[in-house]
C-alpha positions as a Python dict, from the first residue, in 0.01 Angstrom:
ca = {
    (1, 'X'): (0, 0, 0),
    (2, 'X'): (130, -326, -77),
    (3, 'X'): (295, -503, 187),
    (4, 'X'): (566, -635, -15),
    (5, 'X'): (704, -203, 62),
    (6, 'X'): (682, -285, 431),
    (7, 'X'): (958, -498, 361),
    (8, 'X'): (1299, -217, 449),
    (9, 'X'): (1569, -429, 225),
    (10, 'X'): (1322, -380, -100),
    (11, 'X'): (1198, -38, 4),
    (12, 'X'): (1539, 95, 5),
    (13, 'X'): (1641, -86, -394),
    (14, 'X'): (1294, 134, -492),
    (15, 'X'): (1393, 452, -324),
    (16, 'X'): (1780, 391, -486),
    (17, 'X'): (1616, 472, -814),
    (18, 'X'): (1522, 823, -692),
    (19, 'X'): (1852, 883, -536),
    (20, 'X'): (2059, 1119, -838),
    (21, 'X'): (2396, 977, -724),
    (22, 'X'): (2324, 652, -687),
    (23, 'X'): (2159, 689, -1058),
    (24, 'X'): (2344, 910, -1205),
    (25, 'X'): (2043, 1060, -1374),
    (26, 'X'): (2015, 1422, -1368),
    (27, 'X'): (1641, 1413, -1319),
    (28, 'X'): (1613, 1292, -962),
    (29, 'X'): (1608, 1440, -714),
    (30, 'X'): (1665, 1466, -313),
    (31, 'X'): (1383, 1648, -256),
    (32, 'X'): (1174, 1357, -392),
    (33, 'X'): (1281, 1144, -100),
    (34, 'X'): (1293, 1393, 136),
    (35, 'X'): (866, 1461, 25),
    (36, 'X'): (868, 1114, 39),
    (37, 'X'): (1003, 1054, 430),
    (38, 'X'): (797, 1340, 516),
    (39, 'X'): (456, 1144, 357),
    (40, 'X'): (464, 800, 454),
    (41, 'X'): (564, 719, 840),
    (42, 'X'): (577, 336, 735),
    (43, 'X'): (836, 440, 470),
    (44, 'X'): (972, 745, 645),
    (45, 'X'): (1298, 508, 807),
    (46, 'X'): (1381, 365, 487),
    (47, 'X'): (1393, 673, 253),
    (48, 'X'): (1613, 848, 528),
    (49, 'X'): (1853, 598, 464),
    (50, 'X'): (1878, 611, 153),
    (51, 'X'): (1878, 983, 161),
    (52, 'X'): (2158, 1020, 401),
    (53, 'X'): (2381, 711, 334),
    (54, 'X'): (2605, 932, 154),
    (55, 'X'): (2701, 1294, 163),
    (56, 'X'): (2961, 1506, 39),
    (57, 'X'): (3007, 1721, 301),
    (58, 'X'): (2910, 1746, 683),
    (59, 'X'): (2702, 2097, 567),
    (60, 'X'): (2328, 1955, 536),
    (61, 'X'): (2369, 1734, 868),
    (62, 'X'): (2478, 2049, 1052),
    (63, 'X'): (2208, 2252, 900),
    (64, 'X'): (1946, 2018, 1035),
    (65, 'X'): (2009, 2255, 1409),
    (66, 'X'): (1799, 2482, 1237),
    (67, 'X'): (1841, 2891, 1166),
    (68, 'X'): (1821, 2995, 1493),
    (69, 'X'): (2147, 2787, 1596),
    (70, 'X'): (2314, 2798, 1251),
    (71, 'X'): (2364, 3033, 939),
    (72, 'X'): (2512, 2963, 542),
    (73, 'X'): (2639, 3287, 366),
    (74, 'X'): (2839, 3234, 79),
    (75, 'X'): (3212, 3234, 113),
    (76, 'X'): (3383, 3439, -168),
    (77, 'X'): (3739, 3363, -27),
    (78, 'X'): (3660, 2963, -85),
    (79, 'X'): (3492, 3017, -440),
    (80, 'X'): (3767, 3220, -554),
    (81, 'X'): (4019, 3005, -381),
    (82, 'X'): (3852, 2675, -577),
    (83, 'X'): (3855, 2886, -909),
    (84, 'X'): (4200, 2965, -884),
    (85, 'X'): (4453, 2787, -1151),
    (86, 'X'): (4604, 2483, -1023),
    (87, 'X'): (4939, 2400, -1078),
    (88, 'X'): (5186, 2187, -891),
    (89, 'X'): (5166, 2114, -532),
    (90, 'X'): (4791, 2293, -548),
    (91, 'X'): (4679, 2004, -745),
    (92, 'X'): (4692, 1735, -517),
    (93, 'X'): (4534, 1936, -200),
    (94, 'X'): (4234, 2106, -405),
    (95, 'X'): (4088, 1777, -546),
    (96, 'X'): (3733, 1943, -608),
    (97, 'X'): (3900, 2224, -820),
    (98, 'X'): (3746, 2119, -1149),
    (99, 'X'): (3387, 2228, -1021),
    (100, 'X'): (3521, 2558, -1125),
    (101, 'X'): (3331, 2543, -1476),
    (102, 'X'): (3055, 2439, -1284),
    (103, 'X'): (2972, 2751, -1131),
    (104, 'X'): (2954, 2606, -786),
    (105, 'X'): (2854, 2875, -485),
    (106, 'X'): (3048, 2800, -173),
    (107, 'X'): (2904, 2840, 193),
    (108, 'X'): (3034, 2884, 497),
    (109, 'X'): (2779, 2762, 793),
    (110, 'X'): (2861, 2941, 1142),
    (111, 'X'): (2674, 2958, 1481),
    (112, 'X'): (2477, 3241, 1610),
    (113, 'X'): (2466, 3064, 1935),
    (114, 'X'): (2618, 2764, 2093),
    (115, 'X'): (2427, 2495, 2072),
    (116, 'X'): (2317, 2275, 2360),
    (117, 'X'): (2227, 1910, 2411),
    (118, 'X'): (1874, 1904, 2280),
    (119, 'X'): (2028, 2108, 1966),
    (120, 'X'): (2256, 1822, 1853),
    (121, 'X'): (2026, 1537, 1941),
    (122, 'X'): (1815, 1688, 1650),
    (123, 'X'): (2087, 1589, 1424),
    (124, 'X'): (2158, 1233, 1584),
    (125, 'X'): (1906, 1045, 1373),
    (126, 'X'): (2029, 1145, 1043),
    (127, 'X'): (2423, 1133, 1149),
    (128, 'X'): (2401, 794, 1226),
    (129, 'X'): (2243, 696, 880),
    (130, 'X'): (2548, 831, 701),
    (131, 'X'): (2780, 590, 582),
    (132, 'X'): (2986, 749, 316),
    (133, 'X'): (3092, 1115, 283),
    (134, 'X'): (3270, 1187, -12),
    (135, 'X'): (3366, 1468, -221),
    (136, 'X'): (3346, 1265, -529),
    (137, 'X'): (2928, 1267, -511),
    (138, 'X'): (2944, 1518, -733),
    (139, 'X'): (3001, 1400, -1101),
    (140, 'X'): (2922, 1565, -1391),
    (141, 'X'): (2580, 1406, -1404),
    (142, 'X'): (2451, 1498, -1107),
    (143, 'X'): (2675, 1763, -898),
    (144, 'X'): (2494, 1917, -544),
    (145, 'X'): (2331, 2254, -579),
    (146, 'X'): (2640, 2417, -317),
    (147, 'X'): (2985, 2323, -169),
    (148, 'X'): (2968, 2366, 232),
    (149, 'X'): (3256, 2512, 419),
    (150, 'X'): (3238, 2426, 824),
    (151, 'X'): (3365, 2745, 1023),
    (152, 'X'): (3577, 2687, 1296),
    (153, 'X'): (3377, 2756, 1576),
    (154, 'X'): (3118, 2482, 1399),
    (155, 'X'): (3399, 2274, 1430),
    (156, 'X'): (3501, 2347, 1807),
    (157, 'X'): (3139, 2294, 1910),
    (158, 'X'): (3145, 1949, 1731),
    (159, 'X'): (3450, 1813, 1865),
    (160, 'X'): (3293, 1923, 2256),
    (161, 'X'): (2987, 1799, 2194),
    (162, 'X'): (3134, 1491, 2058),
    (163, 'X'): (3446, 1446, 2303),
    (164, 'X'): (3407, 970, 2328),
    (165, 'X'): (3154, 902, 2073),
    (166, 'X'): (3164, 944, 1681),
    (167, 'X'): (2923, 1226, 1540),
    (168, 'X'): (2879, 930, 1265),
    (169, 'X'): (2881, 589, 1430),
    (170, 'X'): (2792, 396, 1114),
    (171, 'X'): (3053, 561, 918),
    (172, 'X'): (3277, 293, 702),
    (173, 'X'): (3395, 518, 439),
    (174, 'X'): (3548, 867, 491),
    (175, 'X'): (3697, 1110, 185),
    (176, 'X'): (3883, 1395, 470),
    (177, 'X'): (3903, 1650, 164),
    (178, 'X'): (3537, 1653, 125),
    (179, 'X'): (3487, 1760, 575),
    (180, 'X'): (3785, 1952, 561),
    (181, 'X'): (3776, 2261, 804),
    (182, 'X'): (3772, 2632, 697),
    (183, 'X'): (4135, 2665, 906),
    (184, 'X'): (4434, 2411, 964),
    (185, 'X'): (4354, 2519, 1339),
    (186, 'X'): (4080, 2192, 1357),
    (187, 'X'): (4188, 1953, 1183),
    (188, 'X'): (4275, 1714, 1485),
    (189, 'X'): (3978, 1770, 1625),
    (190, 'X'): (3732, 1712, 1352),
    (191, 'X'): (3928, 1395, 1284),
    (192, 'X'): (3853, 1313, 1640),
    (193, 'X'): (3492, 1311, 1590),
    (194, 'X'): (3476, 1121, 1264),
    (195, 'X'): (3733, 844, 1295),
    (196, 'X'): (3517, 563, 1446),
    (197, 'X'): (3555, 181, 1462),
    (198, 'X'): (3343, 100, 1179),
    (199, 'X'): (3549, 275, 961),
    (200, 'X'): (3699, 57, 660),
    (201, 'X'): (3810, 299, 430),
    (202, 'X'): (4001, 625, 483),
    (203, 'X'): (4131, 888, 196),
    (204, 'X'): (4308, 1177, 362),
    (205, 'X'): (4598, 1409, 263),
    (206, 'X'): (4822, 1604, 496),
    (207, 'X'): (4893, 1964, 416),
    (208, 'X'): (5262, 2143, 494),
    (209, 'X'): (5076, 2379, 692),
    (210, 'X'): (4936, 2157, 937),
    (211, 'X'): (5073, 2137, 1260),
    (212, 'X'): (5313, 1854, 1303),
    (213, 'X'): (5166, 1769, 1680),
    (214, 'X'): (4833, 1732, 1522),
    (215, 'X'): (4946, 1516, 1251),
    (216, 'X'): (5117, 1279, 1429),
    (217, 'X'): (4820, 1233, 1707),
    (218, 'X'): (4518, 1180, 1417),
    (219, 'X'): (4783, 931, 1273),
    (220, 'X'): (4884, 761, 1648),
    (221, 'X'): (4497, 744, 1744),
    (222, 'X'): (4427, 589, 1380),
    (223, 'X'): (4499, 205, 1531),
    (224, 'X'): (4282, 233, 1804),
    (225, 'X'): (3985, 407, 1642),
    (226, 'X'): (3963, 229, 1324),
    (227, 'X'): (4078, -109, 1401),
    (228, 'X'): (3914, -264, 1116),
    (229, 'X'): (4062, -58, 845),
    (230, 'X'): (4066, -196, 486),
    (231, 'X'): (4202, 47, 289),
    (232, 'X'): (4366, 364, 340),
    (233, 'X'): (4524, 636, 148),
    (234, 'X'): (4702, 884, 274),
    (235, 'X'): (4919, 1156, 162),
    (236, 'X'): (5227, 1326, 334),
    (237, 'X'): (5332, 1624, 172),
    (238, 'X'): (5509, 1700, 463),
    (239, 'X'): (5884, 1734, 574),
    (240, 'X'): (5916, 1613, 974),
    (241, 'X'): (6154, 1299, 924),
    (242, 'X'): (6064, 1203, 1281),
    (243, 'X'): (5696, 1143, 1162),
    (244, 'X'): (5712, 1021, 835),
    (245, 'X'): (6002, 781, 989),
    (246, 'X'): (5702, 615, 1234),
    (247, 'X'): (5458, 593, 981),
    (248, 'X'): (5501, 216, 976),
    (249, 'X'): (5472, 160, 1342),
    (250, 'X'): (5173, 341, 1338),
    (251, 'X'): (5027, 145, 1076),
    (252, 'X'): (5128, -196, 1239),
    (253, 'X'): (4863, -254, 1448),
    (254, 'X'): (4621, -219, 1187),
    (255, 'X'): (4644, -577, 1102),
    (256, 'X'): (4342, -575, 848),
    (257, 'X'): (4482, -367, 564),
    (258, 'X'): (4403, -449, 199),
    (259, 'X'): (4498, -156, 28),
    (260, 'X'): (4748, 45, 98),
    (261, 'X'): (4805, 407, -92),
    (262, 'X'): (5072, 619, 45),
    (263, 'X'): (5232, 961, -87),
    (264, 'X'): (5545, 1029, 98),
    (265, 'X'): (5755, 1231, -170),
    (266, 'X'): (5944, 1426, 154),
    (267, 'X'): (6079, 1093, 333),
    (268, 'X'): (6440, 1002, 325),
    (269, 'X'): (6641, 763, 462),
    (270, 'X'): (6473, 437, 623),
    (271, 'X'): (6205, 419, 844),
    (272, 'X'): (6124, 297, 1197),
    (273, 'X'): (6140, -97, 1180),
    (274, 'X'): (5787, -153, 1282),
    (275, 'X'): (5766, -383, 1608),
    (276, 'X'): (5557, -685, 1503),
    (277, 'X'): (5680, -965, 1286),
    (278, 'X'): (5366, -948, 1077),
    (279, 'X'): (5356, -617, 946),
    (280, 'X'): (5017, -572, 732),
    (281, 'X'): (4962, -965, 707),
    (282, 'X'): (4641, -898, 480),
    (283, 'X'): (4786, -655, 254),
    (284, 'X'): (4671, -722, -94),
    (285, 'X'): (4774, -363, -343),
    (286, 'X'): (5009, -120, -221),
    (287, 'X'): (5091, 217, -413),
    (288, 'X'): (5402, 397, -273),
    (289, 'X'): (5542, 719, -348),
    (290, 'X'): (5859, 784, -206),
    (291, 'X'): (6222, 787, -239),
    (292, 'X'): (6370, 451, -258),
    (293, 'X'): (6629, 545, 41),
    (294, 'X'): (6272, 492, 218),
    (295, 'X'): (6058, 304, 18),
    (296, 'X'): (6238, -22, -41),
    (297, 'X'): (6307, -107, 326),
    (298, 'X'): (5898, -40, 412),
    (299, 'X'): (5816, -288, 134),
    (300, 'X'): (6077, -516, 283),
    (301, 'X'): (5925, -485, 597),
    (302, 'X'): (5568, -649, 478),
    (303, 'X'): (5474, -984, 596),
    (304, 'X'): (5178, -1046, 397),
    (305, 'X'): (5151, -1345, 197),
    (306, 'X'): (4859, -1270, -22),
    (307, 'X'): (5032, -885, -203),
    (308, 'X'): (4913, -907, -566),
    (309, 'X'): (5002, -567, -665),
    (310, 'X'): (5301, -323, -611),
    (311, 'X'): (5312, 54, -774),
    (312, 'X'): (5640, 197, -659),
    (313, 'X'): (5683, 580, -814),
    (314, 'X'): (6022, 696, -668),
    (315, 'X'): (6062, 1069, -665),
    (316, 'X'): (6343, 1143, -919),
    (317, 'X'): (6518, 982, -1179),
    (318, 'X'): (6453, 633, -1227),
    (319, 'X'): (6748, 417, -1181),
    (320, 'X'): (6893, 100, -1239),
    (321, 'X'): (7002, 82, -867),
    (322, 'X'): (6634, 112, -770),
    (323, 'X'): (6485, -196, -1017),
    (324, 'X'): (6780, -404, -857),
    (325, 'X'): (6704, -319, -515),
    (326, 'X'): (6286, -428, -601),
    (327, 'X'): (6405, -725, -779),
    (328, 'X'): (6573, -860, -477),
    (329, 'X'): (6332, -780, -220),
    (330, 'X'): (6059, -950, -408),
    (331, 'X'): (6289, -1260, -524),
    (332, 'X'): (6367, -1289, -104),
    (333, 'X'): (5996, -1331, 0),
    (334, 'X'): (5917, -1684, -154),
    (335, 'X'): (5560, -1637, -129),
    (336, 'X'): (5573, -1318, -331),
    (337, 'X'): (5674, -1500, -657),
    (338, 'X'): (5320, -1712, -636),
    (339, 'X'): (5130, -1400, -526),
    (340, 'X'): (5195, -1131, -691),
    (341, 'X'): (5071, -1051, -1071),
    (342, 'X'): (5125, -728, -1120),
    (343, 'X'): (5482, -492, -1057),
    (344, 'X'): (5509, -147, -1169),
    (345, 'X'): (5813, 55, -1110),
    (346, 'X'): (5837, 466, -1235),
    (347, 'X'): (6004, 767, -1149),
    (348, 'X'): (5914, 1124, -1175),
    (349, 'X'): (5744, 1415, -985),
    (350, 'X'): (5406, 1260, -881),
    (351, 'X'): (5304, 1611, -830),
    (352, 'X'): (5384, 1777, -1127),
    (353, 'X'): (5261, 1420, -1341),
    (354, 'X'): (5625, 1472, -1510),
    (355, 'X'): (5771, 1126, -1594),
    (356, 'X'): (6092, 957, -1618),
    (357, 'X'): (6036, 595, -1753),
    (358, 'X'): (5897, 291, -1564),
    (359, 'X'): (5851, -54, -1613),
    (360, 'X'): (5567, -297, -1553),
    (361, 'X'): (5641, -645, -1534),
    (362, 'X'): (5505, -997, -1357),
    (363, 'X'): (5705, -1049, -1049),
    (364, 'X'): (5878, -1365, -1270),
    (365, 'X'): (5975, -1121, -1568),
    (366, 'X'): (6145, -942, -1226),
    (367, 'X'): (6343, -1201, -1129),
    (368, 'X'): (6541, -1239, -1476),
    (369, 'X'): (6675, -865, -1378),
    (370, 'X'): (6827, -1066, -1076),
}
């Protein structure tokens, strides 16, 4: 073996080219890394991380316990549930729906037994190679051979097992939809064990059925377990004014925002004045759904100086009320006027994808409306 392969940074751009997602070529395959970790011990470390850096779901890392700890019988409820027509508010919380013509088989992994401390350190050295878990590794390319549904009692033993430290310490980039728990019932707790601070980049959406104490505790402990967060979207589609009015005083301390996506089509009136004068200093894009009782007065409230791009979609009917109340936010932040190159402004149900006009325009074309 050459010794140039010794070498981990060009190992790993070889085994990328066996890696289906990565290539989007239908003819690779996992197993062909997985042979290949198994062959080679020199090799071994860098095909396992490229074989792990990104999953779609927390099934195969759970699996590794082995069958004595951990069964997969398909879940008819879940495969009928994704095969279901989707239509309004369905749409946005199924996002893996379209699989349906796929034919996909969903499993749902439980324990036989509880696992002990030796169980999970058999999956420690593959949980900290993951770096991205995503529902969208599945194209139409290259789509996994199953879609893995964590029972709750999986779940439970995760977030005890896992009480301080993330199950994923390398972790930067984190779809929630793709780990999501069989029940509403975990979904504090599996954020518990996932959120960690290497964690840049964050894509989750809030269901009406979750429990309003959990919601507001995965969103409090957000600050001080990804400090270093870059861009986050998150979706509300629920109705507690006294959350969705702190939203921005939970996002304050997280001083290293870029991109900011946030679907809040419940929230009225204006929200909590967060506490710090420079309220997402870094932020670069923001996309806001809201109405504009709420949504001008949080764009007010941003101190950054570098904001190139606003979407604002206000739930409703566009009005002219609304573009005046924009145009004068933007025209009294001086820095805005230099920054910013791109405005849009619509209104509609961003649920139902019904429309009722917009306007894009250069944040100078906004200030003639003044």
């Amino acid at each position: 073996m050459h010794s140039c392969l010794l070498i981990p940074e060009l190992s790993c751009l070889i085994f990328e080219s066996l890696h289906p997602l990565l290539t989007q070529d239908p003819k690779c395959h996992l197993q062909d890394l997985a042979a290949l970790a198994r062959t080679c011990r020199s090799l071994s470390a860098s095909a396992l991380d490229v074989l792990w850096h990104t999953q779609d779901s927390l099934g195969p890392l759970v699996l590794c316990m082995g069958d004595s700890i951990v069964e997969a019988t398909e879940d008819k409820i879940a495969r009928n549930a994704a095969r279901a027509p989707v239509t309004g508010s369905d749409q946005v919380q199924h996002t893996d729906t379209m699989t349906n013509k796929f034919g996909d088989t969903y499993y749902r992994i439980r324990l036989k037994r509880q696992p002990i401390p030796a169980d999970w350190e058999r999956v420690l050295p593959y949980a900290q190679r993951i770096k991205i878990v995503s529902s969208a590794s599945g194209t139409n390319l290259w789509r996994p051979r199953g879609r893995w549904v964590l029972d709750d009692s999986v779940t439970t033993a995760l977030a005890a097992a896992f009480p301080t430290i993330p199950l994923l310490p390398r972790l930067s980039s984190l779809e929630y939809s793709a780990v999501a728990p069989a029940s509403n019932d975990a979904f504090a707790s599996l954020a518990s064990v996932l959120l960690n601070g290497n964690m840049t980049h964050l894509r989750m959406h809030v269901s009406k059925d979750l429990e309003q104490s959990d919601v507001g505790s995965v969103l409090n402990a957000l600050p001080e377990k990804c400090p270093w967060m870059k861009d986050l979207r998150i979706a509300l589609d629920i109705k507690n004014p006294v959350i969705l009015s702190k939203v921005p005083s939970w996002l304050a301390p997280l001083r290293f925002i870029e991109h900011l996506d946030l679907q809040m089509r419940f929230a009225e009136g204006a929200p909590e004045s967060p506490s710090p004068d420079d309220f997402l200093p870094r932020l670069r894009t923001l996309r806001l759904t809201g109405k504009r009782t709420y949504s001008i007065p949080f764009i007010q409230s941003i101190q950054s100086q570098q904001l190139e791009e606003i979407r604002l979609i206000l739930v409703g009917q566009l009005t002219g009320r609304a573009l005046s109340a924009l145009c004068t936010t933007v025209t009294s932040k001086p820095g805005w006027l230099a920054s910013l190159r791109f405005i849009s402004l619509s209104g509609g149900d961003p649920v139902g994808e019904t429309s009722h006009g917009g306007v894009c325009l250069s944040a100078k074309d906004l200030c003639a409306f003044v």
